[in-house]
C-alpha positions as CSV (number, residue, x, y, z in Angstrom):
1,X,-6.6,-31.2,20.8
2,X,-5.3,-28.8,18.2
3,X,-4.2,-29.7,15.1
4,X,-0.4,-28.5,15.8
5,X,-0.3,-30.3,19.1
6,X,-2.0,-33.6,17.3
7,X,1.0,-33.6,14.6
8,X,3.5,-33.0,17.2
9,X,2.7,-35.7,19.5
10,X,2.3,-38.0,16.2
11,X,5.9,-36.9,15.6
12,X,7.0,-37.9,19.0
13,X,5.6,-41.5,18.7
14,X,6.9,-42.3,15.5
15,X,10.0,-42.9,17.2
16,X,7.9,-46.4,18.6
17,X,7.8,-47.5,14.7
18,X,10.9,-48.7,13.5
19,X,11.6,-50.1,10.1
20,X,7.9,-48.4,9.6
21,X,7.9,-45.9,6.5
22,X,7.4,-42.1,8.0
23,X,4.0,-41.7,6.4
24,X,3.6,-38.0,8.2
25,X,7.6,-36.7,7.6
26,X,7.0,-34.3,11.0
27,X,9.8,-33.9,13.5
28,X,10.3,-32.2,16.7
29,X,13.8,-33.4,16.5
30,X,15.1,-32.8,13.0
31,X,18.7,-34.0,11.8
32,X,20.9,-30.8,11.7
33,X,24.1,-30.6,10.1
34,X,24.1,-26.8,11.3
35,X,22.4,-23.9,13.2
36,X,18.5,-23.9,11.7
37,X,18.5,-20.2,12.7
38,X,20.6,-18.9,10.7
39,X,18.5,-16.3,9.3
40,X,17.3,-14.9,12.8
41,X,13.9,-13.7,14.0
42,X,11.8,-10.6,13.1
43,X,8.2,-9.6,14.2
44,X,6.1,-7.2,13.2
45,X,2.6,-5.3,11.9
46,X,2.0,-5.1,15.5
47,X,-1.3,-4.1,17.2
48,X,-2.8,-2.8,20.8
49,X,-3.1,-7.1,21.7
50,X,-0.8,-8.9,18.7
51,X,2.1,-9.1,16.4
52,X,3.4,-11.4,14.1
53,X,6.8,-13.3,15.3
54,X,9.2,-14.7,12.3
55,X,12.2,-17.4,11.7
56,X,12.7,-19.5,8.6
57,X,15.1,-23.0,9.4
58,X,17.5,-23.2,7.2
59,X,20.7,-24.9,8.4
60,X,21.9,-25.3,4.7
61,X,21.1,-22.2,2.9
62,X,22.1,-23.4,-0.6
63,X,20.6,-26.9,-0.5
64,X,17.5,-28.2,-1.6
65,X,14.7,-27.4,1.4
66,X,17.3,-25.6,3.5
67,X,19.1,-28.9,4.9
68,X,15.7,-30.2,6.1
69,X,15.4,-33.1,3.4
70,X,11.4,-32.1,2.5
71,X,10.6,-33.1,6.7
72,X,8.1,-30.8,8.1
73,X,9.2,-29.6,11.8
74,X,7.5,-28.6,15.0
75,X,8.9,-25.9,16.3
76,X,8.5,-24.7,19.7
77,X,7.8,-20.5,20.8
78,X,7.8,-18.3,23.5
79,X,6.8,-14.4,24.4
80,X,7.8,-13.2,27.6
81,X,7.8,-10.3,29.8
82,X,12.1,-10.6,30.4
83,X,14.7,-11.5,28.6
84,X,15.6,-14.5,30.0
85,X,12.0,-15.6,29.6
86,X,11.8,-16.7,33.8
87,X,8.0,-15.0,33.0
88,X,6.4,-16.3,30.0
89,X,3.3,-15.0,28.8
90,X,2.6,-17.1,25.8
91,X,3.8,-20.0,24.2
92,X,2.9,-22.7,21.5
93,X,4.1,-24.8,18.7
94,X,4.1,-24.3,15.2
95,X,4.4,-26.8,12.5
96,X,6.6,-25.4,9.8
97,X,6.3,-27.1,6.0
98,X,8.9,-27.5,3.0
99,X,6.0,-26.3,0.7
100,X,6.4,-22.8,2.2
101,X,10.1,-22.7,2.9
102,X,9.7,-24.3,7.1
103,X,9.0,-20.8,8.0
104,X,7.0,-19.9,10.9
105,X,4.6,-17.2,11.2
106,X,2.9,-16.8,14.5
107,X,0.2,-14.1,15.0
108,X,0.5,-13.9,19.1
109,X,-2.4,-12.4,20.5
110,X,-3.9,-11.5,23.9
111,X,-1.1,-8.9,24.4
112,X,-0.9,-6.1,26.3
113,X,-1.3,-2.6,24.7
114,X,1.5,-0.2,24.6
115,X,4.3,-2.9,25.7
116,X,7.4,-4.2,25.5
117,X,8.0,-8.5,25.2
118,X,10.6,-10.8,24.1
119,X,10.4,-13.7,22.3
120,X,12.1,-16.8,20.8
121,X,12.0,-20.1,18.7
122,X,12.6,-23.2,20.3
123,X,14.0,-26.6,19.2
124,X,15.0,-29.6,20.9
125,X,18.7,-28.4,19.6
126,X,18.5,-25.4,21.5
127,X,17.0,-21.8,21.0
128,X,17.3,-19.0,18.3
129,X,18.2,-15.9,19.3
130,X,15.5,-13.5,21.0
131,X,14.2,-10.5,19.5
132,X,11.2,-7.7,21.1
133,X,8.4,-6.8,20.2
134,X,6.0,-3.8,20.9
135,X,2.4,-3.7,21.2
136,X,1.2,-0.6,19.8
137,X,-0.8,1.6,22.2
138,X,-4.5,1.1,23.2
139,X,-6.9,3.1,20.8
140,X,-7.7,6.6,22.2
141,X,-4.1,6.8,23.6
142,X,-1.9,9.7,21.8
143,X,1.7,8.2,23.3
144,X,4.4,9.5,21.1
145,X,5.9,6.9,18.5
146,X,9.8,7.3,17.7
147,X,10.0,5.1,14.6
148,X,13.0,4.2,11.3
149,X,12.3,3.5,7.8
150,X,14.7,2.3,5.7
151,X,14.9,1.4,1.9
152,X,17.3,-0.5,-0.8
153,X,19.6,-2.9,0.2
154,X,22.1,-4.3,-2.4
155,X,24.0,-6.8,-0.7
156,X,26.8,-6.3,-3.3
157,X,27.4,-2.6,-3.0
158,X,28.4,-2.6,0.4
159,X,28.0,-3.4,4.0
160,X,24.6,-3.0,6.6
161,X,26.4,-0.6,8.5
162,X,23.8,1.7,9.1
163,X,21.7,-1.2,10.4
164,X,24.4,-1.9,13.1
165,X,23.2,1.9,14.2
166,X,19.4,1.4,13.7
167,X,19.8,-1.3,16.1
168,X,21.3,1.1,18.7
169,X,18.9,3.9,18.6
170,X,17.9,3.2,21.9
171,X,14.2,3.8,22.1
172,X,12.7,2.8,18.4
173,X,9.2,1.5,18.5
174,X,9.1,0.4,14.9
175,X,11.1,-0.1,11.3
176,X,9.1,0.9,8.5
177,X,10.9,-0.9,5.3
178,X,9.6,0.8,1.9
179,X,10.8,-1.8,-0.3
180,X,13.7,-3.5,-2.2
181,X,14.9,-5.6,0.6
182,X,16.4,-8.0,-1.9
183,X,18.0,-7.2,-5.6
184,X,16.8,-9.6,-8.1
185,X,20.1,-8.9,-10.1
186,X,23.1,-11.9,-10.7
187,X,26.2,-11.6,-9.5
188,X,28.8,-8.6,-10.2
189,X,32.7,-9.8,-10.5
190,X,35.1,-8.1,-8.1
191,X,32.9,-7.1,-5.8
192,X,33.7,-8.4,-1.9
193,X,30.1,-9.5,-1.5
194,X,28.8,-11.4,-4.3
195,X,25.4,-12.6,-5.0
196,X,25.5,-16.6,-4.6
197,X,23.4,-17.2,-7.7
198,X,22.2,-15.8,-11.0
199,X,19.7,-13.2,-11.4
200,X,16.5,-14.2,-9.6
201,X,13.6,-16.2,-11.9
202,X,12.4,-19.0,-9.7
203,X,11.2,-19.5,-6.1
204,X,14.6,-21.3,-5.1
205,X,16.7,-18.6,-6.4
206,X,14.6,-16.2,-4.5
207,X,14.8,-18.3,-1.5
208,X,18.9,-18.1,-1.7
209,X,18.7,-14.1,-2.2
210,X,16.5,-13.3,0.4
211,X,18.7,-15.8,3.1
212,X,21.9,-14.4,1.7
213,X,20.8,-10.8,2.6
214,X,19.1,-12.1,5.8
215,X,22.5,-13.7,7.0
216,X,24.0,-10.6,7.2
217,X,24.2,-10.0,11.2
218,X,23.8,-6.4,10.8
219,X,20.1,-6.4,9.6
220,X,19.3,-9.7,11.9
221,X,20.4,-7.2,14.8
222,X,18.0,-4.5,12.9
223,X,15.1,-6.9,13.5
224,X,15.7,-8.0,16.6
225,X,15.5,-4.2,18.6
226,X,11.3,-3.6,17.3
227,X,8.6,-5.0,15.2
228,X,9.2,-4.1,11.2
229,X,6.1,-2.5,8.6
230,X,7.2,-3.8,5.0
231,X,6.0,-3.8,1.4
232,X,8.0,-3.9,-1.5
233,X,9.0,-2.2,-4.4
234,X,10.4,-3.4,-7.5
235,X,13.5,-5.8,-6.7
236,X,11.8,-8.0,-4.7
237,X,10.6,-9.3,-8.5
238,X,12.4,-7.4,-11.5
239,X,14.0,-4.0,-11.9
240,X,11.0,-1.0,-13.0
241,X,8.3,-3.9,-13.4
242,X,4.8,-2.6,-13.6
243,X,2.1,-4.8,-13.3
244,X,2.9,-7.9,-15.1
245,X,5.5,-5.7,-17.7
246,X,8.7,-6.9,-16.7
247,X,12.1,-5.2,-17.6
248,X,12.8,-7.3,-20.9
249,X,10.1,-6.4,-23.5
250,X,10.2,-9.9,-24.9
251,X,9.1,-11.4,-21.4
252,X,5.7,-12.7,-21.8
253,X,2.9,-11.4,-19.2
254,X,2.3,-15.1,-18.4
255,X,6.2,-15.3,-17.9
256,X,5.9,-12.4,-15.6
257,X,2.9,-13.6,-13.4
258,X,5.1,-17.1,-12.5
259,X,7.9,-15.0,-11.7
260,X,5.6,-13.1,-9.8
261,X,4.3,-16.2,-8.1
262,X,7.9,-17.4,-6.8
263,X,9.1,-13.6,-5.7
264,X,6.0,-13.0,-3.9
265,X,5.8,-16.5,-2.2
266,X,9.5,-15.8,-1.3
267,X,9.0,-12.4,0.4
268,X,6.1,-13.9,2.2
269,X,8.2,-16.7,3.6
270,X,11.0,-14.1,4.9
271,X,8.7,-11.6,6.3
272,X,7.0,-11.1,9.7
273,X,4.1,-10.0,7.6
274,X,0.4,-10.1,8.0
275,X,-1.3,-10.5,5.0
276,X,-4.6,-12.2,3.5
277,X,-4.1,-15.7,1.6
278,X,-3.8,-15.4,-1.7
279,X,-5.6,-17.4,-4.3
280,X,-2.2,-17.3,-5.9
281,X,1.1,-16.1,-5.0
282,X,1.1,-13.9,-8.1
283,X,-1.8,-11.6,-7.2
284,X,-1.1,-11.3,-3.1
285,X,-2.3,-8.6,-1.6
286,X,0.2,-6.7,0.9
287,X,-2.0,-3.3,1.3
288,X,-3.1,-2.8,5.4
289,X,-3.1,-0.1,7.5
290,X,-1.5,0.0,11.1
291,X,-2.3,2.5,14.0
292,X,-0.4,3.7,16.6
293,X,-3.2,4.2,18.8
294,X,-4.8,8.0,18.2
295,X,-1.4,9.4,17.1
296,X,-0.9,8.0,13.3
297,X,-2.3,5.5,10.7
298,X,-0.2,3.7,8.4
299,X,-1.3,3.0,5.2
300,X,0.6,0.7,3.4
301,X,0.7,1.0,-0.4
302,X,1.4,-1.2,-2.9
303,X,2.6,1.0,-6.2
304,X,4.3,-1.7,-8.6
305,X,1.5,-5.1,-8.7
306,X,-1.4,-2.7,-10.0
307,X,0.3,0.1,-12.1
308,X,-0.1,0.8,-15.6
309,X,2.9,0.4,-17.7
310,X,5.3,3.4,-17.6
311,X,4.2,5.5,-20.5
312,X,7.8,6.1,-22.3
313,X,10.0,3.8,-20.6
314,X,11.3,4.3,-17.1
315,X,13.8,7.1,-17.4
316,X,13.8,10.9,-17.2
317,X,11.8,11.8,-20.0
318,X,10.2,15.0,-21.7
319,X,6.3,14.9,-21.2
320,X,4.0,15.1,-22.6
321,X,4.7,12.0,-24.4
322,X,3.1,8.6,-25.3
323,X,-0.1,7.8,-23.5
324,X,1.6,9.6,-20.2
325,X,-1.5,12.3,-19.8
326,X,-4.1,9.6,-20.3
327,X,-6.6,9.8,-17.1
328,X,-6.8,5.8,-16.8
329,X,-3.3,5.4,-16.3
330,X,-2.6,4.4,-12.6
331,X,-0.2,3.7,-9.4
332,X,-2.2,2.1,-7.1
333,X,-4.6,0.7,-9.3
334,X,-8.7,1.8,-8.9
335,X,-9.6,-0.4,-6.3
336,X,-6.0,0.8,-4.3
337,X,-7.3,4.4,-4.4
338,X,-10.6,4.1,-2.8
339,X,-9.7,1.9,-0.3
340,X,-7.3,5.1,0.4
341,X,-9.6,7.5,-0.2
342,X,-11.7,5.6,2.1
343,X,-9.3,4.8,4.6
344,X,-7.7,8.4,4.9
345,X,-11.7,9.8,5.2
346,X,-12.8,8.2,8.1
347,X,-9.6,8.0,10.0
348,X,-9.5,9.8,13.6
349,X,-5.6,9.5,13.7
350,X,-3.9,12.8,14.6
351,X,-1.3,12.1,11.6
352,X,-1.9,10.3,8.2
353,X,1.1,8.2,7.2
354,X,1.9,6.9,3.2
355,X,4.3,3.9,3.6
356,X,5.0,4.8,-0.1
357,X,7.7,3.4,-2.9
358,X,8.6,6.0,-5.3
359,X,9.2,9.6,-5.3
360,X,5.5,11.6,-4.7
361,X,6.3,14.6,-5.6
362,X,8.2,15.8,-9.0
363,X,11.3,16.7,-10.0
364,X,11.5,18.7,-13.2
365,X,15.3,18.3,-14.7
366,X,14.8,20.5,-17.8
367,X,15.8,24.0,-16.8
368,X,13.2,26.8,-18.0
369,X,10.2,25.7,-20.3
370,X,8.8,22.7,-20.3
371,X,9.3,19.3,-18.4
372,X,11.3,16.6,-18.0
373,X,10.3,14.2,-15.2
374,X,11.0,10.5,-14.4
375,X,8.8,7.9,-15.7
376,X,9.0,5.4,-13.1
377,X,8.0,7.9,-10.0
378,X,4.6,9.2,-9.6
379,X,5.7,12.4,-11.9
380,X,5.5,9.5,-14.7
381,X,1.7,9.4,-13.9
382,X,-0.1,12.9,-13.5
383,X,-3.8,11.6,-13.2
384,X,-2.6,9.2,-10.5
385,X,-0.9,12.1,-8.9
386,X,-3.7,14.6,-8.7
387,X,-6.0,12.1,-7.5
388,X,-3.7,11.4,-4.8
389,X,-3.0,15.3,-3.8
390,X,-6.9,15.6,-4.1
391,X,-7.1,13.0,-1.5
392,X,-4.4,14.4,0.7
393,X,-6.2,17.9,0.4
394,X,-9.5,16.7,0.6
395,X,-9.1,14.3,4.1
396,X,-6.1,14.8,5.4
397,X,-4.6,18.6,4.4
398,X,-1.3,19.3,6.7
399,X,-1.5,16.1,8.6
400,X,-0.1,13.4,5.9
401,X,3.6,12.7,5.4
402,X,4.5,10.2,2.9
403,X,7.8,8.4,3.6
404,X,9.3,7.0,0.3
405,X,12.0,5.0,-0.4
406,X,13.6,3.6,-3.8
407,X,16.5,6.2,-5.2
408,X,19.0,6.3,-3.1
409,X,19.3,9.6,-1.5
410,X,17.6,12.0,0.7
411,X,14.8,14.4,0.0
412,X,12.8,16.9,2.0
413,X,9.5,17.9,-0.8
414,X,6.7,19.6,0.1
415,X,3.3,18.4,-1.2
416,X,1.4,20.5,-3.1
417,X,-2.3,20.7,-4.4
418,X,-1.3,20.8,-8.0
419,X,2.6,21.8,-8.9
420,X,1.7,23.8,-12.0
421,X,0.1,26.3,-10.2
422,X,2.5,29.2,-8.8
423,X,-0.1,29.6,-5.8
424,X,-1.0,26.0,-5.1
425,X,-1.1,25.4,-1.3
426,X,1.1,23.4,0.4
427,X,-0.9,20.0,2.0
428,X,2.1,18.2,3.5
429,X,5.1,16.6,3.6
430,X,7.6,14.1,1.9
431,X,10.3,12.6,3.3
432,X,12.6,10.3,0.8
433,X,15.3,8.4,2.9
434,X,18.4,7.0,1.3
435,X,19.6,3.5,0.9
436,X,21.1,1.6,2.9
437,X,23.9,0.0,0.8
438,X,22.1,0.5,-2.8
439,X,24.7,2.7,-5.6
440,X,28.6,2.1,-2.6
441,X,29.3,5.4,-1.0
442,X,27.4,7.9,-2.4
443,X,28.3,11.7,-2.4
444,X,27.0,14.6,-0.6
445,X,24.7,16.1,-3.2
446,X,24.0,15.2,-6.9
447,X,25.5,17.1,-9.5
448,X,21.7,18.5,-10.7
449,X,21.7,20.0,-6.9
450,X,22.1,23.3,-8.1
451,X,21.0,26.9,-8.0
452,X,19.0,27.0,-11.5
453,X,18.0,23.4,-10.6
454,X,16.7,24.1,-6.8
455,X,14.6,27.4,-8.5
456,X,12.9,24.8,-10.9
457,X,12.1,23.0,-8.0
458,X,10.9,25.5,-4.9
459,X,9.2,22.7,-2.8
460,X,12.5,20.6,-2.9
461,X,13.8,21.8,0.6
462,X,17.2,19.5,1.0
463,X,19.1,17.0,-0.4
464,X,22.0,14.4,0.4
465,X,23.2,11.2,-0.9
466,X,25.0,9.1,1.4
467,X,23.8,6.2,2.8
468,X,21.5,5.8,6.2
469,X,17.9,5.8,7.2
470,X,15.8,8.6,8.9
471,X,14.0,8.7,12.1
472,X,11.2,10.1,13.2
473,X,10.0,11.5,16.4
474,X,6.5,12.0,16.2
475,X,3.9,13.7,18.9
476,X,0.3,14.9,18.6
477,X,1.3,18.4,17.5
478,X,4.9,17.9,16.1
479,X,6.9,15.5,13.7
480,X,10.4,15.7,13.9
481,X,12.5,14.1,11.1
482,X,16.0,13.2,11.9
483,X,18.2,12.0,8.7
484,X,20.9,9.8,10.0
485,X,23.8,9.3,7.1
486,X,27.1,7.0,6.9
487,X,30.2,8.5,5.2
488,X,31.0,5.0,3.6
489,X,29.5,1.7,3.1
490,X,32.7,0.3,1.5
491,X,34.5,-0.7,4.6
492,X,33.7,-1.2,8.1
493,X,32.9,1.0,11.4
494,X,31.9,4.1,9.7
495,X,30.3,6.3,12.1
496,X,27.0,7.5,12.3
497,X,26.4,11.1,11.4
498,X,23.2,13.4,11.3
499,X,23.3,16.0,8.4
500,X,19.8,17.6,8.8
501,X,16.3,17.8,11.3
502,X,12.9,18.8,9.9
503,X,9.8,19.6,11.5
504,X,6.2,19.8,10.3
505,X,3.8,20.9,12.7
506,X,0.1,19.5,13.0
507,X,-2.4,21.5,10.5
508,X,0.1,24.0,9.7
509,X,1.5,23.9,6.2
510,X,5.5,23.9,5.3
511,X,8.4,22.4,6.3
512,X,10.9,23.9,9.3
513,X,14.5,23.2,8.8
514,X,15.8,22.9,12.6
């Protein structure tokens, strides 16, 4: 008998003992005062035979332990070939604990490659609602891969609409999210949507934030359509952190690492995520890969937990200054790098993929001699930088894209070998996607989008600054980048536009504006 089932049954008999103190606390049937799925489902880092299913129970978001009292609860789940789940293909229980916010994270395996299943959470109270997952195809298989990623969510500063659109793209094999799925900021007065709690410092407050965002029907519908990539960025703990440096100088680094502690072990609890355990929450490790058969690799990169401290705070900033130039100072961290290095050296994939945070390549804001560059992007860390183009150049030349997240508008970069040099070859391709309620409304372009600003900057082909995501249509010898924008995020039912389509072509360098 397994462990899961053992507990279960145990639950089911303790009904027998009357007037007998509940020694184990484990329900099948738990008390609800409300909906315990209020939060949805999710899956995700799929493979060719498994992926990770998701739900949290929460029936009262803003009490202690959800609702649930501190009572550990069996929860039933299913994965089937329809959606009305007449053929199920597997199923199980799963025994969800206070300790760890009753979520449930199934790893389902024996799968199919290349295939589509629904699936759902079970309770004697009834089901949560389904969601699909996709196997990715069998290794050797170049099937093409239509995939989203998306960025910055700021439940204040307006509504999900663009997920309401994701969720109807039709065909969408995966949602790649590059980070801030949560703000860690308190509430702002007279917004519509307002934060529930001060800013974010302990695992309970994170535990509110993340279920307020995940309420929001918009993104549940998001997850629901295909199995999500994630890794975070900096609001999942504290705005520009690097490392254990938080935002307020005074902040100890042992003050840092707890808050690290409760923001990791909260992202963990809301994500359909597979990841190693952790000796402690603080120091998780969230850096995998994912294939989509012989098409593309994923490498998913972790730029905030192992970074050195930005060298002259985290603005725009003349360089050289401070300790900016030094050849320690790093992104990913030494150990990051190899395993990149590594990882992008022996890889047979067609395309090389950087599920990256910040901006890759620079942006120089002073006009004529000189630089001024911002200190929280990789442009704040030029050693880290070169070692990365080297990389690209060196394994990968013309057959990387990074996708990148984390300021709130949309950018079309070419990378280049070294961006000093005049003649330096172009080795791939950026693609920044906006936000997806992060700054209200936005604006077409940013005032610096000008002439003498575009000639400082030749390998920044396009800009834009509304709200959206970006989709991609990749083959073996073609990716095609769709940027899908909102007019408004202010108000409801604003309809979905698409301002600009790139292509990059397999081993060919540059950028095609179609």
């Amino acid at each position: 008998m397994q462990r899961r089932d053992f507990l279960a049954d145990i639950a089911a008999y303790s009904v027998l003992c009357a007037g007998v103190p509940n020694i184990w606390r484990v329900t099948t049937t738990p008390r609800l005062a409300d909906d315990p799925f209020t939060l949805g489902v999710a899956s995700g880092d799929p493979t060719a035979n498994s992926a990770m299913i998701w739900t949290r129970l929460v029936p009262k978001l803003y009490e202690p332990d959800g609702g649930l009292d501190g009572v550990k609860v069996v929860v039933g789940w299913e994965v089937a070939e329809d959606e009305q789940f007449a053929k199920i293909v597997k199923h199980g229980r799963y025994t969800t604990v206070p300790e760890l916010g009753n979520s449930a994270h199934v790893d389902v395996t024996g799968l199919e490659p290349d295939h589509w299943y629904f699936y759902r959470f079970t309770l004697a109270a009834g089901p949560s609602p389904v969601g699909r997952l996709r196997t990715t195809p069998a290794d050797g298989a170049q099937t093409p891969l239509k995939f989203g990623f998306v960025s910055c969510q700021h439940y204040e500063s307006g509504l999900f609409t663009a997920y309401d659109h994701l969720s109807r793209e039709g065909k969408l094999d995966l949602v790649t999210h590059l980070g801030d799925y949560i703000y860690e900021y308190g509430p702002t007065p007279g917004r519509p949507r307002r934060f529930a709690t001060p800013e974010c410092q302990t695992l309970d407050q994170y535990r509110y934030r993340y279920g307020q965002t995940k309420s929001d029907k918009m993104l549940q519908a998001a997850h629901h359509a295909a199995p999500w990539l994630l890794t975070w960025d900096d609001h999942e703990v504290d705005n520009n952190y690097a490392g254990v440096v938080g935002e307020n100088d005074m902040e100890s680094e042992e003050q840092m690492h707890e808050r690290r502690k409760a923001a990791y072990q909260a992202w963990w609890e809301h994500q359909p995520v597979r990841v190693p355990r952790a000796k402690s929450w603080g120091d998780l490790n969230i850096v995998r890969t994912m294939q989509w058969g012989a098409l593309a690799k994923f490498h998913v990169l972790d730029t905030r937990q192992y970074r050195s401290d930005q060298a002259c705070g985290d603005n725009n900033q003349d360089v050289p200054c401070g300790d900016w130039a030094d050849p320690a100072r790093t992104m990913m961290g030494p150990w990051q790098e190899k395993w990149l290095d590594d990882g992008m050296a022996t890889s047979k994939q067609r395309w090389q993929v950087l599920a990256n945070q910040v901006r890759l390549a620079p942006w120089d804001e002073k006009i004529g001699p000189g630089k001024r560059v911002h200190q929280d992007a990789w442009s704040g860390y030029p050693a880290a930088s070169a070692r990365l183009f080297k990389t690209i150049a060196n394994r990968a030349p013309n057959r990387t894209v990074a996708i990148t997240g984390d300021i709130h508008s949309n950018w079309v970069n070419e990378i280049r070998s070294d961006y000093d040099r005049g003649d330096a070859k172009t080795i791939g391709a950026e693609f920044i996607g906006t936000s997806i309620s992060s700054d209200g409304d936005g604006m077409e372009a940013h005032p610096n989008w000008d002439a003498a600003h575009r000639a400082e900057n030749p390998h920044c082909l396009w800009h834009n600054a509304r709200r959206g995501y970006v989709m991609c249509d990749v083959t073996a010898d073609e990716w095609k980048t769709s940027y899908r924008t909102v007019p408004f995020v202010s108000k409801p039912d604003a309809p979905l536009q698409t301002p600009a389509q790139f292509i990059v072509r397999h081993g060919r360098p540059g950028i095609e504006k179609v």
